[in-house]
C-alpha positions in Angstrom: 92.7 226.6 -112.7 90.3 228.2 -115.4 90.5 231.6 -115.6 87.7 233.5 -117.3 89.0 235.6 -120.1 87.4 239.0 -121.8 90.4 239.8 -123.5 88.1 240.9 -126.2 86.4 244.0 -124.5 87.5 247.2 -123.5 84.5 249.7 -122.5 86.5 253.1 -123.4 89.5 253.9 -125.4 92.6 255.7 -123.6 91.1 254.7 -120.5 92.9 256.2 -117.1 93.5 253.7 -114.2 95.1 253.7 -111.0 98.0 251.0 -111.5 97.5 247.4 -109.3 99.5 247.1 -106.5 99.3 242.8 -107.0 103.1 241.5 -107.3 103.8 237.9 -108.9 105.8 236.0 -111.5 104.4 236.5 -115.0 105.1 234.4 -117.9 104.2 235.6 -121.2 104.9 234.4 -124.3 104.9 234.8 -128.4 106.0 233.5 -131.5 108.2 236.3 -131.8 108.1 239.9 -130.3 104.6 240.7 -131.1 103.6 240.1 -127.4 106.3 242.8 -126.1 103.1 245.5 -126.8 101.8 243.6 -124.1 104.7 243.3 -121.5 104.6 247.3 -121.8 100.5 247.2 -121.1 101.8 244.9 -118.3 104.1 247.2 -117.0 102.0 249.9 -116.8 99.1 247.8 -115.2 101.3 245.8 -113.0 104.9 247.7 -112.1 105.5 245.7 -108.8 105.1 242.5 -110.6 108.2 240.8 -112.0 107.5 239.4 -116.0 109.6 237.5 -117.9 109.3 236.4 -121.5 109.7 233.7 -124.1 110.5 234.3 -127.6 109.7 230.9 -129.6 111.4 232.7 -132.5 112.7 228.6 -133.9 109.0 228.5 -135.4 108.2 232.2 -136.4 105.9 232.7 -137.8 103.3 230.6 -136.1 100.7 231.6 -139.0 102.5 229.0 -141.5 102.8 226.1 -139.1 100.3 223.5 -139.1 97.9 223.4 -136.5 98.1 219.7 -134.7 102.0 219.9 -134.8 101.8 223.4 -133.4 99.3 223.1 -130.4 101.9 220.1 -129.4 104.9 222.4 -129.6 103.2 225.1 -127.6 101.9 223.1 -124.6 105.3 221.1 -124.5 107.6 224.8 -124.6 105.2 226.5 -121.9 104.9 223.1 -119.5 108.5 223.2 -119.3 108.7 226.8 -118.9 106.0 226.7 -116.3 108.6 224.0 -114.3 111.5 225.9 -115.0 110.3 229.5 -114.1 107.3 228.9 -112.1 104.9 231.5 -112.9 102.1 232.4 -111.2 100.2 233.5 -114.5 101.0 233.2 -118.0 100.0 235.6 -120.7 99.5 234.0 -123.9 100.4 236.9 -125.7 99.8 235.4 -129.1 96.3 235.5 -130.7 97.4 232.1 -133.0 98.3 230.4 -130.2 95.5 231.5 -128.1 92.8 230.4 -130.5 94.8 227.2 -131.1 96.5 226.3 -127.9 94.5 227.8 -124.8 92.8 224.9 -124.1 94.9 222.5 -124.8 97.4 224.0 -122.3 94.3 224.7 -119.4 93.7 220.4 -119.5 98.0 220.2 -119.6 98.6 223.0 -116.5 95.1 222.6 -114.7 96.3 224.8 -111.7 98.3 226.9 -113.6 96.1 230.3 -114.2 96.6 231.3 -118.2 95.4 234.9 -120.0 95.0 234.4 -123.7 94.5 237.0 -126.1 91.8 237.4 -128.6 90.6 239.0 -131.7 88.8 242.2 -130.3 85.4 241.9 -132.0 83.6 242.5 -129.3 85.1 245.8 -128.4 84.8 246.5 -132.5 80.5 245.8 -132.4 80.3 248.1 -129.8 81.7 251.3 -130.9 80.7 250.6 -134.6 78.2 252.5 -136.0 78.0 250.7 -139.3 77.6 247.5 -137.9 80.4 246.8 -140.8 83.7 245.8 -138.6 87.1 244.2 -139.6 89.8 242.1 -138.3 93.1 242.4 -139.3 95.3 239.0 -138.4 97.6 236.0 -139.6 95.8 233.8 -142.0 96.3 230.9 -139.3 93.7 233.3 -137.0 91.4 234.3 -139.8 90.5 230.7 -140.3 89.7 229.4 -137.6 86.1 228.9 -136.5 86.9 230.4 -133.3 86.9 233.4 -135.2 83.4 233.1 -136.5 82.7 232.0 -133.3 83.8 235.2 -131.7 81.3 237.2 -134.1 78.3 235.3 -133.5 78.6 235.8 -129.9 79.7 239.0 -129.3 78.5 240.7 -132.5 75.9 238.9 -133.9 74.3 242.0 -135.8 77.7 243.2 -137.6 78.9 241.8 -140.7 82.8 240.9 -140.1 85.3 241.5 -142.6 87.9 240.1 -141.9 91.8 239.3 -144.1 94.6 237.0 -143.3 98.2 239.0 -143.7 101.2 237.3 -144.5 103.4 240.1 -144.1 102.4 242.3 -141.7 104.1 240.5 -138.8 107.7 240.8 -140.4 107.3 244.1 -140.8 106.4 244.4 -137.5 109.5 242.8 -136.1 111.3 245.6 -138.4 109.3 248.4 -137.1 110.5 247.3 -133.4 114.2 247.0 -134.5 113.4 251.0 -135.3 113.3 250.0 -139.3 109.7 252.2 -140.1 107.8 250.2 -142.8 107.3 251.2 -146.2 103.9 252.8 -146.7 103.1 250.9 -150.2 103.7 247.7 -148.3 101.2 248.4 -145.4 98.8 250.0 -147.8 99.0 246.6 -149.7 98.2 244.9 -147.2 95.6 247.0 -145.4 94.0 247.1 -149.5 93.0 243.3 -148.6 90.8 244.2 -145.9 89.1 247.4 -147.4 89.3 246.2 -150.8 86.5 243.2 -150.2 83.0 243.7 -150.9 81.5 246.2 -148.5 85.1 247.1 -147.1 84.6 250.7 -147.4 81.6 250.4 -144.8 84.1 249.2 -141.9 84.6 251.6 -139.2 86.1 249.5 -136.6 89.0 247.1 -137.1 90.0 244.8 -134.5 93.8 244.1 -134.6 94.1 239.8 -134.5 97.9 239.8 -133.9 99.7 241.1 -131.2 102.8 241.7 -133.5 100.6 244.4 -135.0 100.7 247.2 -132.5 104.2 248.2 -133.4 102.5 249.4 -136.8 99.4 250.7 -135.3 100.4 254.1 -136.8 101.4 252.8 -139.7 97.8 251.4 -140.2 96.2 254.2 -139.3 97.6 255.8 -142.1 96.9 253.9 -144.7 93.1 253.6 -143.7 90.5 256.1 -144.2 90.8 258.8 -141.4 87.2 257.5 -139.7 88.5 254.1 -139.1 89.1 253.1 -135.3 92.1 250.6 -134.7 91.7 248.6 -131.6 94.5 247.1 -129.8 93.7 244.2 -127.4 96.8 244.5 -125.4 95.8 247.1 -122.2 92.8 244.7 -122.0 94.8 242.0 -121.6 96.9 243.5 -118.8 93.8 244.6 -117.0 92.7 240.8 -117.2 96.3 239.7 -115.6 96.0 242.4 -113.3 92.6 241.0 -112.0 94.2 237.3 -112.1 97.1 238.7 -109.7 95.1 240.4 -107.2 92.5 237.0 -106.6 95.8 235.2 -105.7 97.0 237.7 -103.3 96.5 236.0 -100.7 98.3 232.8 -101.3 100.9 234.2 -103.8 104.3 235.7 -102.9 107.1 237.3 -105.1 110.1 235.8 -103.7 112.8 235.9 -106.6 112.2 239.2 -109.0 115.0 238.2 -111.5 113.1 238.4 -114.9 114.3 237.2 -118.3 113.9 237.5 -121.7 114.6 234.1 -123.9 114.7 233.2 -127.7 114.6 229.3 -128.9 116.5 230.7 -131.7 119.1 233.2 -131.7 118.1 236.6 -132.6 120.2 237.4 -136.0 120.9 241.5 -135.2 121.3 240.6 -131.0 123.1 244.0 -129.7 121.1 245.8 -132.0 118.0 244.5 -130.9 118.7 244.5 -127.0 118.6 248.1 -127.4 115.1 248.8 -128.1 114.4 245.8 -125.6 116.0 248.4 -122.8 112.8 250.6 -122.0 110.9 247.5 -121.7 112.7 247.0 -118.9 115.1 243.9 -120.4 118.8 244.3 -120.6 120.1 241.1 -122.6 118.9 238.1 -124.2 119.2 234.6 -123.4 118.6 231.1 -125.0 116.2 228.7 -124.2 116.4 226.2 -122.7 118.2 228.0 -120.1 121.8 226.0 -118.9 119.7 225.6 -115.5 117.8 222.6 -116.1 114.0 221.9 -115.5 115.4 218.8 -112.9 117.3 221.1 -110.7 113.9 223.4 -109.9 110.8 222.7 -107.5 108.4 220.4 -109.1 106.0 222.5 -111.1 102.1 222.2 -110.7 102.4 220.5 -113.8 104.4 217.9 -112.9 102.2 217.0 -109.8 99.1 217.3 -112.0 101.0 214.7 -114.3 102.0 212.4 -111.3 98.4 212.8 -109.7 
């Protein structure tokens, strides 16, 4: 099943909503944590539905892997987690492995429905009054020509600046272990964005990695005071939300046990269950889980595969 995305787009910022009633099995997944900013948009959106999550922390960060190897490794993790856990959606909650991997893993799981997340340039061209916009990401996303494609689409009349940040996501995995980053470090990087030719024009900076919202502050700081930061992740719950509610009718929540899994032990575990607590997790486990993949009902991936 192809499910039309515009994770890009969000018509007002600090939008109120009523919360979905829709219940169901959400998958969502990241190279790391960086997709926990959107489990909490998903809470919020969704509180009836029951979301688990997968960690693939053995290849963090995706940025530095090379793409053919990684769009294999993706689609192999999430078919297996799609047989083991079942889903009824899966959030892509990384923007590397949504512009790499999405669809890739639509052809793999054709009846599985999938949200990616995207670079927000749309949502930046709209609200820009300088038609001079950024996009802060991983160097894997600011090379890609889906990037550029993104841009000629959406915001055709702007002139996109955009810089590829090495760092930013480790020091986002800090700043959700409660370690705030160190101002010279963020202003270094965010001096690679404004720094370029016509940098100080930008007004509107699109935020390309989901790992990135736990130093939203920290951004905002170190970037001129007219600058609007724009985080992707509400839109993205508001996309699974919709997703949810169209399979109403043939979707039932059966088994609410959620997890959260790692395919590489987390180095500072107890501390880091801790600030996984008001997200609604209590522990972490490893994956592959002991259950295995043969034990569960066959997975609309494996009877697309068989078909």
């Amino acid at each position: 099943m192809n499910v039309p995305v515009s994770t890009s787009d969000q018509s007002a910022i600090g939008e109120s909503f009523a919360p979905s009633p829709a219940c169901g099995r959400i998958l969502a997944f990241d190279s790391g944590i960086g997709g926990l900013g959107i489990v909490a948009a998903l809470r919020r959106r969704l509180p009836e539905a029951s979301i688990s999550y997968i960690a693939d922390t053995a290849l963090f960060p995706y940025g530095e892997q090379e793409d053919a190897a990684l769009c294999a490794h993706i689609v192999a993790l999430l078919k297996d987690a799609i047989t083991t856990y079942r889903p009824d959606v899966v959030v892509v909650a990384c923007n590397t492995a949504s512009t790499l991997a999405l669809g890739a893993l639509r052809e793999a799981c054709p009846e599985t429905p999938f949200v990616g997340c995207v670079p927000a340039i749309r949502w930046a061209a709209r609200i820009s009054r300088s038609r001079v916009i950024g996009l802060l990401a991983t160097k894997a996303t600011v090379r890609r020509p889906y990037v550029d494609s993104l841009r000629r689409q959406f915001a055709p009349d702007c002139t996109l600046i955009a810089h590829g940040a090495r760092h930013l996501a480790d020091y986002a995995e800090e700043a959700f272990r409660g370690k705030p980053p160190v101002p010279q470090l963020i202003e270094r990087e965010v001096a690679g964005l404004f720094g370029q030719p016509n940098g100080d024009r930008i007004d509107a900076v699109a935020l390309g990695c989901t790992h990135y919202t736990f130093l939203h502050d920290a951004l905002r700081a170190a970037s001129p005071d007219h600058v609007v930061w724009l985080d992707p992740a509400d839109a993205v719950a508001r996309q699974t939300a919709t997703v949810l509610e169209s399979l109403a009718g043939s979707k039932s929540l059966t088994d609410t046990e959620e997890h959260l899994w790692f395919t590489a032990p987390p180095l500072d575990g107890n501390e880091l269950e801790a600030h996984l607590r008001p997200l609604g997790y209590t522990h972490t486990e490893q994956w592959p889980p002991a259950v295995q993949a043969s034990s569960k009902t066959p997975s609309v991936c494996e009877v697309s595969d068989k078909a």
